[in-house]
C-alpha positions in Angstrom: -195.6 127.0 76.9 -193.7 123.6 76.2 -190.3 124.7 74.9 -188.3 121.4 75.3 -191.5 119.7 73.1 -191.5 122.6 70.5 -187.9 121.9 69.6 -188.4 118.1 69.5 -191.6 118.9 67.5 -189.4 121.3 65.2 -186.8 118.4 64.4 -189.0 116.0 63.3 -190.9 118.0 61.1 -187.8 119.2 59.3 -186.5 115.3 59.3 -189.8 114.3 57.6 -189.6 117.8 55.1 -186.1 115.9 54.0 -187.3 112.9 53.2 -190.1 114.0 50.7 -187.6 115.7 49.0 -185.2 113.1 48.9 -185.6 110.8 45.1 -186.8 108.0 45.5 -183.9 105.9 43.6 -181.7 106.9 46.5 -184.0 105.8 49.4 -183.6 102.3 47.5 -179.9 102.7 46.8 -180.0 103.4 50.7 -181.4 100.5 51.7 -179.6 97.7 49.3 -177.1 96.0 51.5 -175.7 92.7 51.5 -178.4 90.7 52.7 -180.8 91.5 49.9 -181.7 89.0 47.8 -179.5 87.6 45.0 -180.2 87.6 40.9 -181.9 85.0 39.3 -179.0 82.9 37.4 -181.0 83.2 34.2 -181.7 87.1 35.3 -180.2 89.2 32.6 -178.3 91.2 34.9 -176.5 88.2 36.5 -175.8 87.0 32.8 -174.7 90.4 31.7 -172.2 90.8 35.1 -171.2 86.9 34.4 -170.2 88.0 30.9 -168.2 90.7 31.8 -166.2 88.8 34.3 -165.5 86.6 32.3 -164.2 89.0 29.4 -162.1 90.4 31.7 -160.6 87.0 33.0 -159.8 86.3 29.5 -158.5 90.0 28.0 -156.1 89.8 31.7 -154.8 86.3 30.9 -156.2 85.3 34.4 -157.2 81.9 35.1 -161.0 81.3 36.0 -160.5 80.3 39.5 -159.9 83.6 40.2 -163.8 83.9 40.4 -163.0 82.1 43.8 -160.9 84.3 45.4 -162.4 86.2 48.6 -160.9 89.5 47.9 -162.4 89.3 44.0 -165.8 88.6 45.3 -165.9 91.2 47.9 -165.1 93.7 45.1 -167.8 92.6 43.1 -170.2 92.6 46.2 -169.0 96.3 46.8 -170.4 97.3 43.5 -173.9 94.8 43.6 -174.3 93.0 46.4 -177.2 91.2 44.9 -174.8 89.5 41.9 -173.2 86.1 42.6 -170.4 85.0 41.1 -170.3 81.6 39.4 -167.7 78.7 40.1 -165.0 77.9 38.3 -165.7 75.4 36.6 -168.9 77.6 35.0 -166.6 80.1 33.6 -163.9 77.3 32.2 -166.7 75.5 30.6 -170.1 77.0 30.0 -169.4 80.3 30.0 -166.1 80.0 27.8 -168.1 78.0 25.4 -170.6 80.5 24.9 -167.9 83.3 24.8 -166.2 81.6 21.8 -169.4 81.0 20.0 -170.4 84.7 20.1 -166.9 85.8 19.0 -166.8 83.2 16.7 -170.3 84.9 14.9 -168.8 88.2 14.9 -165.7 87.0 13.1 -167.7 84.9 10.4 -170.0 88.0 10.2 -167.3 90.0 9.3 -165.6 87.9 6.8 -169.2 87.7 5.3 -169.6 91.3 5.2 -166.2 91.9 3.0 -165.8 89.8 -0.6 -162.3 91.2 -0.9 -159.6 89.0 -0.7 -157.9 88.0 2.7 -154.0 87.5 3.9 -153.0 84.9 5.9 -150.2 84.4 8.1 -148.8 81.3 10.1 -146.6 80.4 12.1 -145.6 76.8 14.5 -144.8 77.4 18.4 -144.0 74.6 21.1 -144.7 74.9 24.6 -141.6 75.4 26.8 -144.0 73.8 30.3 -145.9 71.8 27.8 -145.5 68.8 25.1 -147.8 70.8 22.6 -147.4 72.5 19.5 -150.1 74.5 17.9 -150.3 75.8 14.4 -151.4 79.5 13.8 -153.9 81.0 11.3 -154.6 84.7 11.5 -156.2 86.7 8.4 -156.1 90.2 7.9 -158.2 92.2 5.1 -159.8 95.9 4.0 -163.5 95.9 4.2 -165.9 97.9 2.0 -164.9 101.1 4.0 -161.1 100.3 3.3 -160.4 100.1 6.9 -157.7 97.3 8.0 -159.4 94.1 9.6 -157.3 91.1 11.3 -158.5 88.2 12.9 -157.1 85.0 14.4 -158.6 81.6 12.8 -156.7 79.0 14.4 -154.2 77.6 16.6 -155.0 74.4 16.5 -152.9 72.0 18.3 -150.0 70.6 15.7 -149.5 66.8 17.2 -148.0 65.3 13.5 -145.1 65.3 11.9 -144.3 69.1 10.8 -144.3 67.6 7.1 -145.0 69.8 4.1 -147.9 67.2 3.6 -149.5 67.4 7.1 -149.3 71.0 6.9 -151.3 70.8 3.5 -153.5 69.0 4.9 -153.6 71.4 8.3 -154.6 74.3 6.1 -157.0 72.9 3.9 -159.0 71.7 6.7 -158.8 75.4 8.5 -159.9 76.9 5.1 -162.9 74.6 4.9 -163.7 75.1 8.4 -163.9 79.1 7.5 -165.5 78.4 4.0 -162.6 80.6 2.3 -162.2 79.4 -1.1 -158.9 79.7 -2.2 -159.3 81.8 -4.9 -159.9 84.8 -2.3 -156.6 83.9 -0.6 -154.5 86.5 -1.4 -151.1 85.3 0.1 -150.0 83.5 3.0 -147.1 85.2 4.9 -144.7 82.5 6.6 -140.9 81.7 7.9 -138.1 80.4 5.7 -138.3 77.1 6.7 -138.5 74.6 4.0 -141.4 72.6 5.2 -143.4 75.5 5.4 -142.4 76.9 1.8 -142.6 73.4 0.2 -146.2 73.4 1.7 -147.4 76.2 0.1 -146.2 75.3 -3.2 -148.1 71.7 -2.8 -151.1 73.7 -1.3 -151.2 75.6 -4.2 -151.9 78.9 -2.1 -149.4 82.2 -3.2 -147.2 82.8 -0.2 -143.8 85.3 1.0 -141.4 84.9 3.2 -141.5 87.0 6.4 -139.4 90.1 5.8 -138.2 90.1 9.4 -137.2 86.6 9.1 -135.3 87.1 5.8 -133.8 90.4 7.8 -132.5 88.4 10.4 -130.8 85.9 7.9 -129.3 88.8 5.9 -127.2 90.4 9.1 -126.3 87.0 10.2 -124.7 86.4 7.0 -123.4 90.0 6.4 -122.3 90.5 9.8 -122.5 88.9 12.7 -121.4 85.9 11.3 -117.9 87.7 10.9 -115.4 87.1 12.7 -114.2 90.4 14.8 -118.1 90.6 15.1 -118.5 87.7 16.9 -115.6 88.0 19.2 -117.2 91.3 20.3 -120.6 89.8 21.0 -118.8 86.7 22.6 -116.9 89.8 25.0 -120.2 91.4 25.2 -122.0 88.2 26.8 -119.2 87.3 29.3 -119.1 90.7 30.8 -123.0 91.2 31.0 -123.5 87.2 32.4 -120.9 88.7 34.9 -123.2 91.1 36.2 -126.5 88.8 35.8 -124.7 85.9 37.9 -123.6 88.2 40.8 -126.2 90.5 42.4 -123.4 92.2 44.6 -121.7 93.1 41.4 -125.0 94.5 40.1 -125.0 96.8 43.3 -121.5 98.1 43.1 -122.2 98.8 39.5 -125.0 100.6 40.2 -123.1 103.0 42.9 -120.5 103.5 39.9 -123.2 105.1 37.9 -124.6 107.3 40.3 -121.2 108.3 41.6 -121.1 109.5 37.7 -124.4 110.9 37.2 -125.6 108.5 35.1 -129.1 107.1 34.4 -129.1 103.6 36.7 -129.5 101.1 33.9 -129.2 97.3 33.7 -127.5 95.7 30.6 -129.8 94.1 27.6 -129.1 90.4 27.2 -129.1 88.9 23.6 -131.0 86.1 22.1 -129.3 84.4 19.0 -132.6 84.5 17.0 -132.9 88.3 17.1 -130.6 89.8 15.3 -131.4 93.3 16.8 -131.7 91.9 20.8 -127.3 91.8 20.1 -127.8 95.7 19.3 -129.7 96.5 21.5 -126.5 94.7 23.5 -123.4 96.5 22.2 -125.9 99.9 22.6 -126.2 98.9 26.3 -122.2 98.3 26.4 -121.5 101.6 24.5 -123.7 104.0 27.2 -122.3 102.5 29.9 -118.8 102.6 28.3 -117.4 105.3 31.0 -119.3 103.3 34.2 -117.4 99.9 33.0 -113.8 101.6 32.7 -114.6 103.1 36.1 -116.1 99.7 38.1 -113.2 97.7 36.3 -110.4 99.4 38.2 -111.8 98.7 41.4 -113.5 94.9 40.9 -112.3 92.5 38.4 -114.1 91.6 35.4 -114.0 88.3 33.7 -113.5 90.4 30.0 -112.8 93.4 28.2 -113.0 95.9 25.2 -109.7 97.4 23.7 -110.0 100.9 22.6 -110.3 99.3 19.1 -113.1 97.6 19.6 -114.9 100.0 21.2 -114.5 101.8 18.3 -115.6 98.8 16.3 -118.7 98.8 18.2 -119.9 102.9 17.4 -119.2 101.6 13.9 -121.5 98.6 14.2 -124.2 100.3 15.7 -124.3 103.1 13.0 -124.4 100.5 10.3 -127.1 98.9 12.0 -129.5 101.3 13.1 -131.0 101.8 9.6 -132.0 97.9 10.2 -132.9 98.7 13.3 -135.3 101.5 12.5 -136.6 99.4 9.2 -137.1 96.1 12.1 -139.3 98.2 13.9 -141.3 99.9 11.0 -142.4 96.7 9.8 -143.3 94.8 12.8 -146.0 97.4 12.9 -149.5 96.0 12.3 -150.0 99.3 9.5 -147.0 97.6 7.4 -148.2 95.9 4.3 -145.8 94.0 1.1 -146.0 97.9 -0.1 -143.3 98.5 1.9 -140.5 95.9 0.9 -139.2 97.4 -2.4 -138.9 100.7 -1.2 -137.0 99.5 1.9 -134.2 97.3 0.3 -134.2 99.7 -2.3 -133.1 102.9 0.5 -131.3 99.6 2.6 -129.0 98.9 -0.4 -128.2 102.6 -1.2 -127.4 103.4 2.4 -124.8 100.1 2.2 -123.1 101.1 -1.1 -122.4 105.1 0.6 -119.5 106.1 1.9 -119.3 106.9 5.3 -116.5 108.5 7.5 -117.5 105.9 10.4 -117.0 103.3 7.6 -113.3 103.1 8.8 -112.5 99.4 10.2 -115.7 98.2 9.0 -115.6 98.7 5.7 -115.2 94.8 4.6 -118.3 94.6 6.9 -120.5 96.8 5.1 -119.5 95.3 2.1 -120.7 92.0 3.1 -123.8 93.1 4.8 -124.9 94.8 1.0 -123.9 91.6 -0.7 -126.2 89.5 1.7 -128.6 91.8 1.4 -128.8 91.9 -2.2 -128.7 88.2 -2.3 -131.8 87.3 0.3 -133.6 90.0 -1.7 -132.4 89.1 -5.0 -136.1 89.3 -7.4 -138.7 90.6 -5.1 -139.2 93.5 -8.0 -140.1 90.3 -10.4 -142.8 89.1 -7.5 -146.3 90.6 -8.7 -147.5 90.7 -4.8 -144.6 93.2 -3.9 -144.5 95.0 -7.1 -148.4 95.9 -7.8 -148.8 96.5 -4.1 -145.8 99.2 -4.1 -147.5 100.4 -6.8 -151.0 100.7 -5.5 -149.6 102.2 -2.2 -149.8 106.8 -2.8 -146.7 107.0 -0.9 -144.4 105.4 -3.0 -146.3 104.3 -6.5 -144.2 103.8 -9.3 -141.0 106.0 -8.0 -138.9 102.8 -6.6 -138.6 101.6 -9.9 -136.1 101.9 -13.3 -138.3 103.0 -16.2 -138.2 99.4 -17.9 -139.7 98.1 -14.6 -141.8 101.2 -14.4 -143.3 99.6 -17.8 -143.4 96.1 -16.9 -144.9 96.8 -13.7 -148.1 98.9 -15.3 -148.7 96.4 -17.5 -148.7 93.7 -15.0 -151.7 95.9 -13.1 -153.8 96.8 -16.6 -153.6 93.1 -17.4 -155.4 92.4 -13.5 -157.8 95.5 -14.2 -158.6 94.0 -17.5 -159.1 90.5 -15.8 -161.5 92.1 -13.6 -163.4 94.0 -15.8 -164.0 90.6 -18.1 -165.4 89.2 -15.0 -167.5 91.8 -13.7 -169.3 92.2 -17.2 -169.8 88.7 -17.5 -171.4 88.6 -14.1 -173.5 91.7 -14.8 -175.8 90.7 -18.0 -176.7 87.2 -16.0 -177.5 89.0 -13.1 -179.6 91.6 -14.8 -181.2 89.1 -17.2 -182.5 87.5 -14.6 -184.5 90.2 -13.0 -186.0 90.9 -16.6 -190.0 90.0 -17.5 -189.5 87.1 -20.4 -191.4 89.2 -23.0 -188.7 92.3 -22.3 -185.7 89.4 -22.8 -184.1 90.1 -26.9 -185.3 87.0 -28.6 -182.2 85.6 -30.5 -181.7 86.1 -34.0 -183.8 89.8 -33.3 -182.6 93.3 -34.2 -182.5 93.8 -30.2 -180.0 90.9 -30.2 -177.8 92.3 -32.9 -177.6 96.1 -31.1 -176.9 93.9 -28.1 -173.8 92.2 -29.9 -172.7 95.5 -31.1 -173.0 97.2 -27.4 -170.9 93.8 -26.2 -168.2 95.1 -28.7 -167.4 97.8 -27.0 -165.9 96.1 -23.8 -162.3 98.0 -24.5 -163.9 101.8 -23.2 -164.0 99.6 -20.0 -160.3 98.9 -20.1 -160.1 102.5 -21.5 -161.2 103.7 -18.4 -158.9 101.7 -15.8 -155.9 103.0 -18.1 -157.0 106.6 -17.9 -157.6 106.5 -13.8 -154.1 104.8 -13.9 -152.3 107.4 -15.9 -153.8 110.2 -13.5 -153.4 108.1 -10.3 -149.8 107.8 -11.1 -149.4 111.8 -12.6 -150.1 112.7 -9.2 -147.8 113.5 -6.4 -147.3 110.8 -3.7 -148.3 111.2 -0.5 -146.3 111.7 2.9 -144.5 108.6 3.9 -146.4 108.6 7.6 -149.6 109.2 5.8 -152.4 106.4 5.8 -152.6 105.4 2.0 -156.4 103.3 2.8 -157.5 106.7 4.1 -156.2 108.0 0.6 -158.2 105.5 -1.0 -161.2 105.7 1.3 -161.3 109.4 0.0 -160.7 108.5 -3.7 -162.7 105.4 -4.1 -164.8 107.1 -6.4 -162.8 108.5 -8.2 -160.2 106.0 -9.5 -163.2 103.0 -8.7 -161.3 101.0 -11.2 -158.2 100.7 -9.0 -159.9 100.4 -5.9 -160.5 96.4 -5.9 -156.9 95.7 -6.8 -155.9 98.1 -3.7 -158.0 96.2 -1.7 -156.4 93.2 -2.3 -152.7 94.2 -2.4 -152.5 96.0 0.3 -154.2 93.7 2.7 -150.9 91.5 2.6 -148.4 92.1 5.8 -144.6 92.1 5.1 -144.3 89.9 7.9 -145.5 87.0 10.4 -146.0 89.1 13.5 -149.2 88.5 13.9 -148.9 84.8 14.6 -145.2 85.6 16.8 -147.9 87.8 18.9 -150.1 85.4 18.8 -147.8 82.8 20.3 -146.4 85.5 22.6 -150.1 85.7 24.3 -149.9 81.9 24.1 -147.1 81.6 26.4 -148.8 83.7 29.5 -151.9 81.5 29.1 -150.3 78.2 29.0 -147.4 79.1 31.7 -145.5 77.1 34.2 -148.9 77.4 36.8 -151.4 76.4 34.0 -149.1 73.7 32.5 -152.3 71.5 31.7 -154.4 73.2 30.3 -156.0 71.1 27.0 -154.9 72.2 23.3 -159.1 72.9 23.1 -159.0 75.5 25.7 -155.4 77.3 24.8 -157.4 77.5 21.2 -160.6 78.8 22.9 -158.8 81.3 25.5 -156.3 82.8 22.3 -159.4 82.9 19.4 -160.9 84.7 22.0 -158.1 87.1 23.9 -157.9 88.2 20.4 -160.7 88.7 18.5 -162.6 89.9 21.5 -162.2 93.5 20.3 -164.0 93.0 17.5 -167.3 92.4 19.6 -166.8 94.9 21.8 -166.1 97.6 19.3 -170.0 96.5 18.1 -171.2 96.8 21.8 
């Protein structure tokens, strides 16, 4: 009788059907806006989303006022409306604090976990916006599960004298601050520079030279230290510093090289302190050989390369790639001390071949072996090469003559036999002292005797380690891009009297990188726009920008 009622009637009833089926999270979700009331500060969701601002601030190298920055807080708002970010000071101070003290208990947790021995490296770096200098620790171990661990320690501002004697004094402090004795250090990787080698030796802690640095020294002195060589690279700089001083040149060079079909690429710069940075160079110069002869007869060009040199330069860069490619494989954070005989040993053979590109460069290559040879000269006679090319089941003892071969096993049965003394000598105390006193052997007792007798036979122990030797190395090696701590994660068990030693040698890099990284991360924190930043926070915002990972693996 009412139509016009009916349907209103109708659409209500269907409005309030929908809303008892509707959940009830989203009717709440529906009416949270931005007027609802904030978190508590002491809440645990405003300290969990305080947290994670934070972490991201830090991993992104960001600096804490952007917690301040309208479009940043109206993305956070988007996502919770009810969470309030903190000021900047907050985040700089408290929050950083407590940051670094949880990463800090991860770290130590993890150190604690593993009794195997640790690797160091270090490493000095001075601000280019800033009058500091900090000093780098970072460690690097296997735990229990032979998986790799690294960790930065320190880089604690360096405001002395770089003296082998402060730097003693540096590390002995950092140590002690970490509670590492330094009978669990296995080695400390560093530079060639004197100071630091001197302060090892007075520190009494082993140490190597970085492989990349002793790299770099061996080309210089081979090669580009040579004179044809360094007119090329002298050639090489002028012509690209051409390009990089003239932005119009830059554009007409670019037209040349899509008028040819070529990739549009700019030229690499070199830097005197990486040797490869000056091939990467005359590789630039070589693709772009065809675009230069071809922008040079229309523009002028303050230098040159005669058809000789050109040729010199192919020849260069095939003698140098192998460097290259070895560079590159060691600067990996997977490269350990296994991996330096084996790689002078295939450098050197690759040097003393004949090759038909060896024409014009032939002095060259002979140089380049001879430097080679010399920076290298006895790392077969260095224990912490040797038993860690050993212990690594990609190469084990096929990098070496059959006198070293000899030498070498010894060297490791004398370690396993080392070991052994001290793990029974620990053992009987250990188990003595869990034993009721009237189970204990009185002395002078039969019981005593048998025990003297049983103490005897401490040689089936060293039995043992030379038996799981002699079938570890029967066995084939595995393939070079295979993981030798997954190998020994599988075989623990079975060659258990190898697996501490393995532990230890392997954890030792070839090389500093991990502190040039470290100080690499360094420079975007303490840049031109956060020029004052204290030596405190750098240290805080670097220990934790890297060790971060570590606690959010855990999470």
């Amino acid at each position: 009788m009412h139509p016009e009622e009916h349907v209103e009637f109708k659409k209500r009833s269907a409005e309030k059907e929908k809303e008892k089926q509707t959940p009830k999270r989203m009717l709440k979700q529906t009416t949270l806006d931005s007027t609802a009331r904030p978190y508590s500060r002491d809440s645990e969701k405003a300290r969990g989303g305080t947290r994670r601002v934070l972490e991201f601030i830090v991993m992104s190298d960001l600096p804490f006022n952007i917690v301040e920055n309208p479009a940043f807080q109206r993305l956070l708002t988007y996502f919770d409306p009810r969470y309030r970010l903190p000021g900047h000071t907050y985040c700089g101070e408290t929050g950083l604090s407590e940051l670094h003290r949880d990463v800090r208990s991860r770290v130590e947790s993890l150190l604690m976990e593993s009794s195997s021995s640790i690797s160091l490296t270090t490493d000095i770096w001075s601000s280019d916006v800033s009058p500091m200098s900090l000093l780098s620790l970072t460690a690097q171990w296997i735990d229990p599960n032979f998986k790799l661990r690294a960790a930065v320690l320190h880089a604690q501002e360096f405001r002395e004298s770089h003296s082998a004697a402060a730097l003693v004094t540096k590390y002995e402090n950092m140590l002690q601050t970490w509670q590492i004795p330094r009978e669990r250090v296995h080695v400390v990787l560093r530079d060639n520079a004197a100071n630091m080698a001197k302060a090892m030796r007075e520190g009494g802690l082993p140490t190597l030279p970085c492989m990349a640095h002793t790299l770099q020294l061996a080309i210089h002195d081979g090669l580009l230290a040579q004179r044809m060589i360094t007119d090329i690279l002298a050639t090489g700089r002028r012509i690209i510093g051409h390009f990089k001083r003239s932005p119009q040149a830059y554009c007409a060079f670019h037209d040349v090289q899509q008028q040819l079909g070529q990739n549009v690429k700019k030229f690499q710069q070199d830097v005197t302190t990486r040797w490869n940075s000056s091939f990467y160079m005359l590789q630039s110069l070589l693709e772009q050989k065809r675009a230069l002869a071809a922008y040079g007869a229309e523009h002028e060009v303050p230098a040159s390369f005669s058809a000789n040199q050109w040729g010199l330069i192919e020849h260069i860069i095939t003698i140098l790639e192998p460097f290259e490619e070895l560079t590159r494989a060691i600067s990996s954070s997977t490269a350990s001390a296994a991996d330096v005989i084996p790689s002078v040993l295939a450098l050197k053979r690759f040097l003393s071949r004949d090759a038909p590109s060896d024409r014009g460069v032939m002095t060259a290559k002979a140089e380049l072996l001879r430097a080679v040879t010399r920076r290298f000269d006895g790392i077969e006679d260095e224990p912490l090469y040797s038993l860690a090319t050993l212990l690594d089941p990609r190469y084990k003892d096929r990098c070496y003559s059959a006198e070293l071969k000899a030498h070498t096993r010894e060297q490791l049965l004398e370690l396993l036999d080392a070991q052994s003394v001290a793990d029974e000598v620990q053992r009987p105390e250990a188990s003595n002292a869990d034993e009721p006193a009237e189970k204990k052997a009185r002395l002078g007792s039969l019981s005593s005797m048998l025990g003297e007798i049983m103490q005897e036979e401490r040689p089936q122990k060293a039995t043992t380690a030379m038996s799981q030797l002699n079938l570890y190395l029967s066995e084939p090696v595995i393939l070079q891009d295979a993981d030798p701590l997954a190998y020994w994660r599988a075989n623990q068990d079975r060659f258990s009297a190898l697996t501490t030693a393995a532990r230890a040698y392997l954890s030792a890099p070839c090389t500093s990188v991990d502190s040039e990284r470290l100080f690499s991360t360094a420079s975007n924190i303490l840049d031109a726009q956060r020029s004052r930043l204290s030596a405190r926070k750098v240290e805080m915002l670097l220990f934790v920008r890297k060790n971060l990972p570590l606690m959010l693996e855990k999470a």
